[in-house]
N, C-alpha and C positions, 0 to 999 in steps of 0.2 A: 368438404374434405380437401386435405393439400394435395393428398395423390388419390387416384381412382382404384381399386379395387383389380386382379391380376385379370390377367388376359392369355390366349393361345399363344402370344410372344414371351411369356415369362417362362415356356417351357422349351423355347427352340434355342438354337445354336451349336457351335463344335467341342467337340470333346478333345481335347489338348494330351500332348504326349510330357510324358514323365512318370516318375516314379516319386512317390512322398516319401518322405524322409521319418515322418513322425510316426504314433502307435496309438491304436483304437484304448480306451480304456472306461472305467465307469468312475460316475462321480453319481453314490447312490447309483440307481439303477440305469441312470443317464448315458447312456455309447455318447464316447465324447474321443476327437481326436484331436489327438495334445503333440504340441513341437516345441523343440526348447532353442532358444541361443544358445550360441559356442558357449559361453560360460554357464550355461544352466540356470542362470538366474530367474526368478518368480518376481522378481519385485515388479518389474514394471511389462505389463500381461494386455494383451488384445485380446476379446471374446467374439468371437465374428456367428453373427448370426442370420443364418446362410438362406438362397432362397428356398424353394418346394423340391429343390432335385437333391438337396440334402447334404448333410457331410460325407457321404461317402464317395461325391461325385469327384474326381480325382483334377480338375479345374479347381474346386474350392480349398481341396485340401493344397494342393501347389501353392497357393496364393497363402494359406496358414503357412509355410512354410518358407516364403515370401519375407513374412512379418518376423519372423525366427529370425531366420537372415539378418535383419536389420534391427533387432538386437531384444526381439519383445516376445517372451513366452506369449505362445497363442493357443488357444481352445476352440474348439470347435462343436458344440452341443447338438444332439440330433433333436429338433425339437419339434418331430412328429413321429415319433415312438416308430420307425420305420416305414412309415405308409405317403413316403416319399411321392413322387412324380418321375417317371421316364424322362431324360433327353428326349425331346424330337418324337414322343408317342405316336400311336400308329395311326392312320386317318378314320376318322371315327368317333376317337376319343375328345371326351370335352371335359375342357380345364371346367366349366361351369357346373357342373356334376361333380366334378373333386372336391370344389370350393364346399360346395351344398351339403356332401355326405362325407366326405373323409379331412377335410382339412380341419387341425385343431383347433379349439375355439379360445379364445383370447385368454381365459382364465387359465384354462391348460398351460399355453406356455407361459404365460406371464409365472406358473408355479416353476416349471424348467428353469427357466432363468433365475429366479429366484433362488434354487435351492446350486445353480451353479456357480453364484455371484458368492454366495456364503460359505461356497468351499473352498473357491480361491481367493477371497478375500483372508479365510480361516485357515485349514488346514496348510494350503500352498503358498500361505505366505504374501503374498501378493497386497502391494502400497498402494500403485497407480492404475488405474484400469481403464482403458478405453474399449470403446463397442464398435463393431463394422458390420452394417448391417446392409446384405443386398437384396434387392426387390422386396420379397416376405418378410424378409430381416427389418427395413426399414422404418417398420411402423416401428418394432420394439426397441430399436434404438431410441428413438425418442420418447416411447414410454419410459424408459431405465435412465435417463439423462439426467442423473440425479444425485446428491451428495450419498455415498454409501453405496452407491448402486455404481455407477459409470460416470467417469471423471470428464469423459471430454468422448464427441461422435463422429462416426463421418459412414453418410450412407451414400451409395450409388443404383440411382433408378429404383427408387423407392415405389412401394405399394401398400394399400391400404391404410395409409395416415391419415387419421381424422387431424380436422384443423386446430382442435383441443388439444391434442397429443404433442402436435408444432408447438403450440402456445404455450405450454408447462415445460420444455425441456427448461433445465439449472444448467447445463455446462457449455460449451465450446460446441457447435454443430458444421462440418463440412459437408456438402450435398455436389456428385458428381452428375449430372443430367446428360441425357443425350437429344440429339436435335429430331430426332425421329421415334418420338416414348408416346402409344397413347395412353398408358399409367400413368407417365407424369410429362406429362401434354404442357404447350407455354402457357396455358393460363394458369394451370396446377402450379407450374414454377413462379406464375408475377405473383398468386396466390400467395406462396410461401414466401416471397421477397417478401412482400407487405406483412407477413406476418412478422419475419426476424426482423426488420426494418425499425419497429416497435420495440425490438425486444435489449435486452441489456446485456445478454451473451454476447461474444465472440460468434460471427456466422461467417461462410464465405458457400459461394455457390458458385460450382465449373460448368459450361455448356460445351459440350464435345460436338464437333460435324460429323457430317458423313459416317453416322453409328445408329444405331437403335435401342432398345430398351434390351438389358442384360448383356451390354458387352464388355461391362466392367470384369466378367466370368468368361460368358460365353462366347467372346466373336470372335471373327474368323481372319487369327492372324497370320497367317498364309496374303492376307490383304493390306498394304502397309499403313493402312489411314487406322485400319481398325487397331494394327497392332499398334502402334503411338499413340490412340487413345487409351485404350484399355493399359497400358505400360503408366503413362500418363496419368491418369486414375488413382492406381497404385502409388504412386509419385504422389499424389496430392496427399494422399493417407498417409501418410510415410512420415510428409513435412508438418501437417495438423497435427500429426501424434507429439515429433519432434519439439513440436512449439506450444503445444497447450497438456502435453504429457509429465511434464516436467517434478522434481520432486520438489 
């Protein structure tokens, strides 16, 4: 595999202050939370596909509304029909038992996306499309890396990427890492260098310091390293979209 499979870290960190700007909506029966640019435009759209705490964690939605900002209708699909994960669960709780009995199985979302890609490709108009995919997210970014599907990627602290998955994206792939990830640990990342290294996309890979896995979301900016990474982050997705988003 490129990356390992989630861990008791994919569910911790802080819950950020703000208020979203955007509105819960269905696409099909899909709760999806949609933010527009000042202009309202669909043509050039991000589909962020979020980790196990869900779109309704109000960190993910900021960050959609983030990409708005900066000039890119964003969607956000809930892509476990509600049966999300807690911030920070109570002591007790194992992420390894969610994985086992509640977390959806590959097929399931791979249909979610599927049927999300076809309406904003279709009904909302939508040209260019890029995928941002974190932790959970990150396998299916690169499964979706593909002509028709998602134009160009960019994941941070990926989980459950098989090395197959690496090996078939089509588009532009950005990978945000942290120095402290046992998801996506350094040999998980020489792992993936050697794999893009091979490959004829566009790749780039960031390694942040002094952070952990999920801080592209969750960490804790009250701490200033954390919050220049995680800013920084954002930043790199911003400028990949800018450069490889193009019409």
């Amino acid at each position: 595999m490129a990356s390992n499979p989630m861990g008791q870290c994919c569910v911790i960190g802080v819950k950020h202050e703000g208020t979203a700007v955007g509105e819960v909506k269905k696409i099909d029966e899909i709760r999806t939370y949609f933010t527009y640019p000042d202009d309202k435009s669909t043509q050039k759209a991000i589909l962020i596909l979020s980790d196990v705490v869900g779109m309704d964690f109000i960190n993910t939605q900021l960050i959609a509304d983030q990409f708005a900002a900066n000039g890119y209708f964003t969607v956000v699909p809930d892509l476990f029909k509600g049966e999300t994960v807690p911030l920070n669960p109570p002591a007790g709780w194992d992420i390894q038992d969610w994985i086992a009995n509640s977390m959806p199985k590959v097929d399931a979302v791979d249909a979610t996306i599927k049927t999300v890609i076809k309406h904003m490709r279709g009904d909302l108009g939508v040209k260019k499309l890029g995928g941002v995919g974190y932790c959970f997210g990150g396998k299916y970014v690169c499964r979706w890396l593909k002509p028709g599907s998602l134009d160009v990627g960019y994941t941070a602290h990926p989980s459950f990427v098989d090395a197959d998955e690496l090996k078939g994206i089509q588009g532009p792939l950005s990978i945000a890492a942290a120095e402290t990830d046992h998801i996506f640990p350094a040999d998980k990342r020489h792992e993936s260098e050697e794999i893009l290294q091979k490959h004829t996309v566009p790749y780039q890979m960031t390694l942040f310091s002094d952070v952990s896995h999920g801080f592209a979301v969750r960490s804790d900016i009250s701490k200033p390293r954390e919050k220049f990474a995680k800013e920084q982050a954002f930043i790199q997705a911003v400028n990949w979209f800018e450069e490889y988003l193009k019409e």
